[in-house]
C-alpha distance (Angstrom), angle and dihedral (degrees) to the residues before:
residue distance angle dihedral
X1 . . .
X2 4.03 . .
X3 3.66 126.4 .
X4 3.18 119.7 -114.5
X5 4.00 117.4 -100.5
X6 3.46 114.3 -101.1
X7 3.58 119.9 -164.0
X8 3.72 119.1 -119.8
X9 4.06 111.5 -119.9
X10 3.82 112.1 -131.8
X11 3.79 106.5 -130.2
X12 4.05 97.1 -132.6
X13 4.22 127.8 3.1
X14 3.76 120.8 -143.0
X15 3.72 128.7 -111.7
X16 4.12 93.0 -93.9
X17 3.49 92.0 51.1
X18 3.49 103.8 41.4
X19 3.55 86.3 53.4
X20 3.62 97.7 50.4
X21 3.89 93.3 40.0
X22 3.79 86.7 -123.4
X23 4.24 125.9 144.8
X24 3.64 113.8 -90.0
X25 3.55 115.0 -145.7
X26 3.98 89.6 -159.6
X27 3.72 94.8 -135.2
X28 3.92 123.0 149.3
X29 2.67 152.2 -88.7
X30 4.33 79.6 -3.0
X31 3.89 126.3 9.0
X32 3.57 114.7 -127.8
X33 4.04 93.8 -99.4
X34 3.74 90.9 53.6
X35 3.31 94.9 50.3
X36 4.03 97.9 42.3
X37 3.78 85.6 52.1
X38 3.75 100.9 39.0
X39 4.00 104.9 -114.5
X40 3.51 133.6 136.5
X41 3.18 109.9 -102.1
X42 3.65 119.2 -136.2
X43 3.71 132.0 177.9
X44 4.00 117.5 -160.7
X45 3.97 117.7 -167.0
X46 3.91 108.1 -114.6
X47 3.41 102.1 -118.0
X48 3.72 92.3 59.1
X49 3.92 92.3 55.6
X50 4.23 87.1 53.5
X51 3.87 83.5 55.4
X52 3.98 93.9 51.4
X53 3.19 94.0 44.4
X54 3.92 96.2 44.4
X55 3.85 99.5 -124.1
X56 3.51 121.0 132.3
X57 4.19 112.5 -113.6
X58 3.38 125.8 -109.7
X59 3.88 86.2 -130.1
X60 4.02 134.7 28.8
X61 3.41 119.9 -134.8
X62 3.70 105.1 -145.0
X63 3.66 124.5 -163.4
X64 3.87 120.7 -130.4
X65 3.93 93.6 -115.2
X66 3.78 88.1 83.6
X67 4.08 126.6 89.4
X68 3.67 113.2 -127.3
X69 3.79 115.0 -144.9
């Protein structure tokens, strides 16, 4: 017996296809719908969208300056 095919998550989308809701293939330096279509492709860390659009992450990143208890 085979198991089933489970499709491989892409660890972070690009602007055009978050924005469409389409599936990243995560290549660089252009995903394959980018490139088919012509865009520039451009990948923007998570975090940094949660800050534009003025949502509070799911995560902190903290920087190593601070003491942890």
């Amino acid at each position: 017996m085979v198991a089933p095919r489970v499709p491989r998550r892409t660890a972070m989308a690009c602007q055009f296809c978050r924005g469409r809701k389409l599936k990243c293939d995560g290549s660089r330096p252009s995903c394959g719908n980018c490139n088919r279509r012509g865009y520039p492709c451009v990948y923007t860390p998570v975090y940094d969208i949660y800050l534009i659009q003025g949502r509070t992450p799911l995560i902190t990143l903290s920087s190593g300056s601070e003491q942890q208890k």
